[in-house]
VORO-690914 format. One record per residue: x, y, z of N, C-alpha, C in turn. Coordinates in steps of 0.2 Angstrom, whole numbers, plus 2048, in hexadecimal, padded with zeros to 3 digits. Layout:
% residues N
XYZXYZXYZ...
//
This chain:
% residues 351
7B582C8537B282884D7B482184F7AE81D84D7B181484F7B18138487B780D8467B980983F7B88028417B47FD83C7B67F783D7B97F68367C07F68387C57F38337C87EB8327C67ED82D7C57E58287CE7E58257D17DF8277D87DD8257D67D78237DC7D681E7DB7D28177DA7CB81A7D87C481A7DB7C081C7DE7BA81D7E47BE8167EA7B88167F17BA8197EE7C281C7F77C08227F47C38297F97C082D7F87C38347FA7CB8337F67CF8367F97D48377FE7D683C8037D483B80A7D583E8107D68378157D783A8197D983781C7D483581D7CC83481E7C583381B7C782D8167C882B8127C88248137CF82181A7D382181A7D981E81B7D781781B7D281281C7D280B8137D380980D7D380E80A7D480A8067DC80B8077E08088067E88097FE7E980B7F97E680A7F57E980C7F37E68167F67E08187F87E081D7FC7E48228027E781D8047EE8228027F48217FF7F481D7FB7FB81B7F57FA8237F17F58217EB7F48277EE7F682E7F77F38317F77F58367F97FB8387FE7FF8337FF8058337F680C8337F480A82E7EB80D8307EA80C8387E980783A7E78048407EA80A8477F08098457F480D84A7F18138497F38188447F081F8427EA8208457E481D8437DF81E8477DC81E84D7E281584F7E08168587E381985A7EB81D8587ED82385C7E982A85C7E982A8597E38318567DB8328587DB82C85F7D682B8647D08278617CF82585B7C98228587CA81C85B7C181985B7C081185D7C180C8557C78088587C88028507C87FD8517C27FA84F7C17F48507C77F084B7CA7EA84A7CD7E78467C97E28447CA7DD83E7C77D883E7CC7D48397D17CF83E7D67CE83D7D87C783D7DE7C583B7DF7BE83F7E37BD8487E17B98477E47B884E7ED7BD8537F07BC84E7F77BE84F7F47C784C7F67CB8517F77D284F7FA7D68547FC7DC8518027E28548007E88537F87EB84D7F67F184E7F17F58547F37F98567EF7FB85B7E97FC8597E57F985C7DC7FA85D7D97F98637D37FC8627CE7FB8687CD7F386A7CB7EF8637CA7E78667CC7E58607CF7DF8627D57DC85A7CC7D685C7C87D38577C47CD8537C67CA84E7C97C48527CC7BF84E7C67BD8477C87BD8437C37BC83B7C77B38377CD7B283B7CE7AD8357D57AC83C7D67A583B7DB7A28407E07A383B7E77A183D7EE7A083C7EE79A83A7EB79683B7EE78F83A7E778E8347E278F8367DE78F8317DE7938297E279882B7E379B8267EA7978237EF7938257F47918207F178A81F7ED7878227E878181D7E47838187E17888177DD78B8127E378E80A7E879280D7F079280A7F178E8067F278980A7F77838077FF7868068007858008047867FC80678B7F98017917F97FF7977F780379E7FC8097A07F980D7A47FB8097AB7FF8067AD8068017B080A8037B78048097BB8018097C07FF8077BF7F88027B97F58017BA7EF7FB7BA7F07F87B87F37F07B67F47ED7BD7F27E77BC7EC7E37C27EC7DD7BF7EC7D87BF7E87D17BF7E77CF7B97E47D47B27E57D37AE7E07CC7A97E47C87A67DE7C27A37DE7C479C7E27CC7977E57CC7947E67CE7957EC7CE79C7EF7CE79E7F77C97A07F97C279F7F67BD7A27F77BC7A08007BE79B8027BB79A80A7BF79E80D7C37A180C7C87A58117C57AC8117C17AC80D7BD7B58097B77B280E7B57AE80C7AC7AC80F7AD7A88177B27A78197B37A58207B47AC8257B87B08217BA7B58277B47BD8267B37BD8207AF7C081E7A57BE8227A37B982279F7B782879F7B982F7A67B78307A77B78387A87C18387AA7C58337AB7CB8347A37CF83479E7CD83079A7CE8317967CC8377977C683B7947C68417987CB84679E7CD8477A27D284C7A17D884B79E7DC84479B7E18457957E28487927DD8467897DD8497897DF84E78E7DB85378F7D885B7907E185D7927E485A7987EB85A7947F185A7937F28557917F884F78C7FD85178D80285078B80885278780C84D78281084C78081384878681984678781983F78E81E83E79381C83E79481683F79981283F79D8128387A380E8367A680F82F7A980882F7A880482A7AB7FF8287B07FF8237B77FD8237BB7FF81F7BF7F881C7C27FB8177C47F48137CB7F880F7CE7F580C7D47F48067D47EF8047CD7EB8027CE7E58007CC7E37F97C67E87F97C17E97F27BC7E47F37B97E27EC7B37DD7ED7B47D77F27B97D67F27BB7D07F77B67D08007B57D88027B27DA8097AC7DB8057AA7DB7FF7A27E17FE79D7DC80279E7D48057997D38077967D480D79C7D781179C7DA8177987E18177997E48127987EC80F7917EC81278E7E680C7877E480B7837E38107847DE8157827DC81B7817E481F7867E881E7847ED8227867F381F7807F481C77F7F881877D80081B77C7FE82177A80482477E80882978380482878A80A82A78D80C82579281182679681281F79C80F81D79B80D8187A08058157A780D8107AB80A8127B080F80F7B680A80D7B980A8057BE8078057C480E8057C780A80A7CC81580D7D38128097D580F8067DD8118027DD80B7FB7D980F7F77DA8087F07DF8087EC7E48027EA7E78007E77E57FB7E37E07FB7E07DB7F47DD7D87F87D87D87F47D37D07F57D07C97F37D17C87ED7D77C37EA7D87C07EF7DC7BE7F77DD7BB7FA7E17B37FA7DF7AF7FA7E57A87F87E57A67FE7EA7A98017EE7A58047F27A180B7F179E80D7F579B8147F27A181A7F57A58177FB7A781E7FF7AF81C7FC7B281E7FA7BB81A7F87C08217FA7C68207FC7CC8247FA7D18207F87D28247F47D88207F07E18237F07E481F7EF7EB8227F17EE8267EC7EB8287E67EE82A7E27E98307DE7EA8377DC7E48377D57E48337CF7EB82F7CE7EB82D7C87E68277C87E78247CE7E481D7CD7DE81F7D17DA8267D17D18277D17D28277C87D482D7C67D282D7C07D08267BC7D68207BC7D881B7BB7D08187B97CE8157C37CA8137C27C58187BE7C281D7BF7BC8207BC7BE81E7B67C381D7B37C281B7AA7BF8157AA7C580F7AE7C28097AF7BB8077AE7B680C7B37AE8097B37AC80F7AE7AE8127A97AD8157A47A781C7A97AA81F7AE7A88257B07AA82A7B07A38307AC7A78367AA7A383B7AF7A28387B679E83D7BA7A583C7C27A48427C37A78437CB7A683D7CF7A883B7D77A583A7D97A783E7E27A183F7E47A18447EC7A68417F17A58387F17A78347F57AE8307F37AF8337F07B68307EF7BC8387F07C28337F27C98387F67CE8377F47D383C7F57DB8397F37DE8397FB7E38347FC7E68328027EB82E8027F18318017F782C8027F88268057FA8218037FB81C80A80081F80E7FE81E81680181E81A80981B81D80E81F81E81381A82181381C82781981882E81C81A83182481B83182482283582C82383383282083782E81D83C83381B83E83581483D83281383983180B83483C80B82F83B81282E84181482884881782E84C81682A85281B82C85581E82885B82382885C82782386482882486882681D86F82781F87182C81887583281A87783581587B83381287E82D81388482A80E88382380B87F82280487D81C80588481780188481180188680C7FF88880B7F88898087F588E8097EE8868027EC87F8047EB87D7FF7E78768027E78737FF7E186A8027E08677FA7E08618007E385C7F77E48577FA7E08547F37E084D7EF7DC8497EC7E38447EF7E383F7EB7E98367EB7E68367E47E682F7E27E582D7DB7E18287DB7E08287D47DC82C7D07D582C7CE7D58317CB7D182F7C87CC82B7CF7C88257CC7C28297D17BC8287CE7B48297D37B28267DB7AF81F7DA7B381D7E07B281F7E77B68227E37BC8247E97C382C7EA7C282E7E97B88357EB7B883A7E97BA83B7E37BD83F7DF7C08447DF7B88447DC7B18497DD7AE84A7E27AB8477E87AB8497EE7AA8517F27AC84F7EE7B58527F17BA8597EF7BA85A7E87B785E7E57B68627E87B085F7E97AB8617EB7A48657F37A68627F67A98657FE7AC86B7FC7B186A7F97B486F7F87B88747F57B58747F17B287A7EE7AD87D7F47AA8787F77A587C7FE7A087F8037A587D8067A987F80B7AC8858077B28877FF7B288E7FE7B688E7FF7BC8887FD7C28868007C78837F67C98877F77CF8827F37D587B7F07D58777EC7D386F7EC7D586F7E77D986B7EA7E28687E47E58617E47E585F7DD7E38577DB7E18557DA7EA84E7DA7EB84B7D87F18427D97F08417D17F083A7D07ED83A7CA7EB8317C97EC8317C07E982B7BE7E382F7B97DE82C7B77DA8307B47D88317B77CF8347B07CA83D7B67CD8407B07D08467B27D284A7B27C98497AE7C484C7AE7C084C7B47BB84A7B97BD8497C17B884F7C47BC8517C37C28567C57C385D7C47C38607CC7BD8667C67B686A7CE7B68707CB7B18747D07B287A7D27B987B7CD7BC87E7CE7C287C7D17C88757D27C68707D57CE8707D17D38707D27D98717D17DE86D7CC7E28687C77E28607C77E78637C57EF85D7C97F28607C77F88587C57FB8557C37F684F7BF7F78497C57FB8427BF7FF83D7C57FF83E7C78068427CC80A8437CC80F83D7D281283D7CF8198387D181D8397DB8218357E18228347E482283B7E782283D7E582A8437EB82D8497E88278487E382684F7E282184F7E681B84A7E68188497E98138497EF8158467F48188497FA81984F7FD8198527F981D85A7F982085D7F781985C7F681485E7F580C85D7FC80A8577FC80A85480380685880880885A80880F85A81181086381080F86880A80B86D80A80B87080B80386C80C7FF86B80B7F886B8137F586E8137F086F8197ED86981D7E98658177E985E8187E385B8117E48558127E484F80C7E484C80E7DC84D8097D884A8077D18448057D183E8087D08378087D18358087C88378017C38368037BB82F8007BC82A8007BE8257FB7BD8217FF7B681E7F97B381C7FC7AC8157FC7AA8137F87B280A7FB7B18098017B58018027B57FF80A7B87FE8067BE80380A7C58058087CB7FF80D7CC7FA80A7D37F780F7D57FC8147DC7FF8107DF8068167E080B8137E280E80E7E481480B7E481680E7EB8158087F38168097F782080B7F98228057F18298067F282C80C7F482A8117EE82C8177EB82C81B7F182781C7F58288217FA82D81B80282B8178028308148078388178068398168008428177FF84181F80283E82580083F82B80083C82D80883B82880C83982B81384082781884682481284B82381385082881084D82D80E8548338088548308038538298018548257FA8508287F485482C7EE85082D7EC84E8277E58498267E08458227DC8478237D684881D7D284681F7CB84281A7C983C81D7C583981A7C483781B7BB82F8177BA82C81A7B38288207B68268227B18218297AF81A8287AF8188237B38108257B680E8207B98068217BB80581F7C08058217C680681F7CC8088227D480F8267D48138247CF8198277CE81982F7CF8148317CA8148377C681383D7CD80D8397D480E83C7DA81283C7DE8148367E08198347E581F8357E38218377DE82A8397DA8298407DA82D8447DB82F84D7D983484B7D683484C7CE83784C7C883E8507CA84484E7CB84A8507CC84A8537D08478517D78488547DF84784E7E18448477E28448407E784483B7E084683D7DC8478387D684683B7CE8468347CB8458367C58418327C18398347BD8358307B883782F7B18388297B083D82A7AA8398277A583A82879D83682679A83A82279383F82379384581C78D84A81B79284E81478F85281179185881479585D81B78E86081F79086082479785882479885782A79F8588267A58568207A585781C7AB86081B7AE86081B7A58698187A886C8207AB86A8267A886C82B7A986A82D7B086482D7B586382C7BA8678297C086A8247BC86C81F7C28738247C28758277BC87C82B7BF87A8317C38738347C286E83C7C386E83B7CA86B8387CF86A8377D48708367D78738387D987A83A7DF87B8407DE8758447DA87684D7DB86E84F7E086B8497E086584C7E286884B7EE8648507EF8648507F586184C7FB8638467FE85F84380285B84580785E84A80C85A84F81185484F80D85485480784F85780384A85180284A84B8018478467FE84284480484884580A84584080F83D84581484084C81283A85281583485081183685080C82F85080682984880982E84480982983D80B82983E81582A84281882884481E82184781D82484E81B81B85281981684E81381784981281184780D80E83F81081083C81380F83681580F83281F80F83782181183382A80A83482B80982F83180483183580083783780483C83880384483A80084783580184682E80084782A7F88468267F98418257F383B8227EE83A8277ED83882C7E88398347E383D8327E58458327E08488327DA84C82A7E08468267DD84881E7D68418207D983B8217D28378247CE83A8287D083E82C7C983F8307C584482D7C68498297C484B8257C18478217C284581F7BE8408187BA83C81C7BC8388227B48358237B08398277B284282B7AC84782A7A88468267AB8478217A584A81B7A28448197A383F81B79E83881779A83881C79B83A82279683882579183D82779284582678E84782278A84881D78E84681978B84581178683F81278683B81578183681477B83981C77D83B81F77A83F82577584682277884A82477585082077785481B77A84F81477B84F80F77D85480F77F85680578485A80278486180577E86380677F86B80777E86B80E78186781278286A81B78686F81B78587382078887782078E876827
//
């Protein structure tokens, strides 16, 4: 199969830019499918580390931190005042296809509306947004990381009909990104933005009551983090790993519907079992008193953080094995984009 894969573009995809996930998301896909022998085109900034067939620069480095400014590369979304960084690399992404493009070809995003212009322009391949964490989804062909957040959206655009073209598909990790120690360290972490909707003082408040260590790691309003928690700021990939897999429990309180919480499974492909809230991505990614715990009052959280030193780490670390490695996930895409390109080929009833 050939992909022209579209990466976001406000970080390089390299691991220098691991605070923004859909950047590591991009080059972890990358890898999975160039090794799994498919042609992937990238369409990238200039700095990159994902295997592909031909890396097309779509947006400079230095261009892209004049365009920035001031603007933290891991916060940048869809804003109206970065429109030229959408409509500059987004141009040059549609000229690199043109140049390229095969009949049967697949254009691929995690970006949402931000690529549909791309989509549009070539409309004649099959345009697939393959791992949504967004509401902005546009496209006809989608997989989504969670069923909670297909369902999600079908309410969102008030849809009470199926649809053929949409999939469930976990995000991808690599395992050798994690390491696994069966004796962790006398302290539970907090890892992610530093907002109060993603539980930051919850995490605090639990940790206070139950008399237990917290180290925070994640950037935003540093001042939510209270109660004698720890920050050790928004540290880069392998650091942050090398935390997780030392930590007795990873705190995952976030209090919106999380389409799935790349945290949650990171700590558990280090034995680190989760405690989290009660839906969302949680309700997939958590086995309810086997790799953590969904908790739903203040007293279960505090009771979890004593719960979790009977749960088994081996056990935790098999489960995020069989459900998320390249080995795994690979072949559930290739499958899915069979059938699209059937489906749109010789349709529903091919045999």
């Amino acid at each position: 199969m050939r992909f022209h894969l579209l990466a976001c573009p406000n970080a390089q995809t390299t691991k220098e830019y691991s605070l923004c996930g859909f950047a590591a998301l991009t080059i972890r896909f990358a890898n999975m499918m160039h090794d799994r022998g498919h042609t992937v085109f990238l369409y990238a900034s200039e700095e990159n580390e994902a295997r592909c067939t031909e890396l097309i620069p779509i947006i400079g480095k230095h261009e892209m931190q004049v365009i920035l400014k001031d603007i933290p590369y891991q916060s940048v979304w869809f804003e109206p005042r970065l429109s030229c960084l959408w409509n500059c690399s987004n141009g040059r992404a549609i000229a690199g296809i043109e140049k390229r493009k095969q009949p049967g070809d697949f254009v691929l995003t995690i970006s949402g509306q931000a690529h549909s212009p791309v989509f549009e322009w070539h409309n004649d391949l099959h345009g697939v947004e393959y791992s949504i964490g967004y509401e902005g989804t546009f496209a006809r062909n989608r997989v989504f990381e969670t069923h909670m957040h297909r369902q999600y959206i079908h309410g969102l655009f008030k849809s009470n009909e199926g649809h053929f073209f949409d999939e469930v598909i976990p995000v991808v990790f690599e395992p050798k990104d994690f390491s696994f120690r069966h004796n962790p360290e006398d302290y539970f972490l907090y890892v992610g933005r530093l907002t109060y909707k993603k539980g930051i003082t919850l995490a605090c408040e639990v940790a206070k009551k139950a008399g237990v260590k917290l180290k925070v790691v994640g950037h935003g309003d540093v001042g939510l983090v209270k109660h004698g928690a720890e920050y050790l700021g928004a540290l880069k990939q392998d650091e942050r790993n090398e935390v997780i897999s030392k930590a007795r429990a990873v705190i995952c309180p976030t209090l919106y519907i999380e389409p799935f919480n790349c945290v949650a499974v990171e700590a558990q492909l280090c034995g680190v079992p989760v405690i989290s809230t009660p839906w969302g991505g949680f309700v997939e990614t958590i086995e309810q008193g086997v790799t953590g715990y969904r908790c739903t009052m203040f007293r279960e959280f505090v009771q979890a953080v004593n719960d979790v030193q009977n749960l088994d780490r081996p056990t935790i670390l098999e489960r995020a094995l069989r459900l998320y490695t390249p080995e795994v996930i690979g072949p559930q895409y290739e499958r899915y984009f069979g059938r699209v390109a059937q489906m749109h080929g010789l349709g529903f009833y091919a045999e």
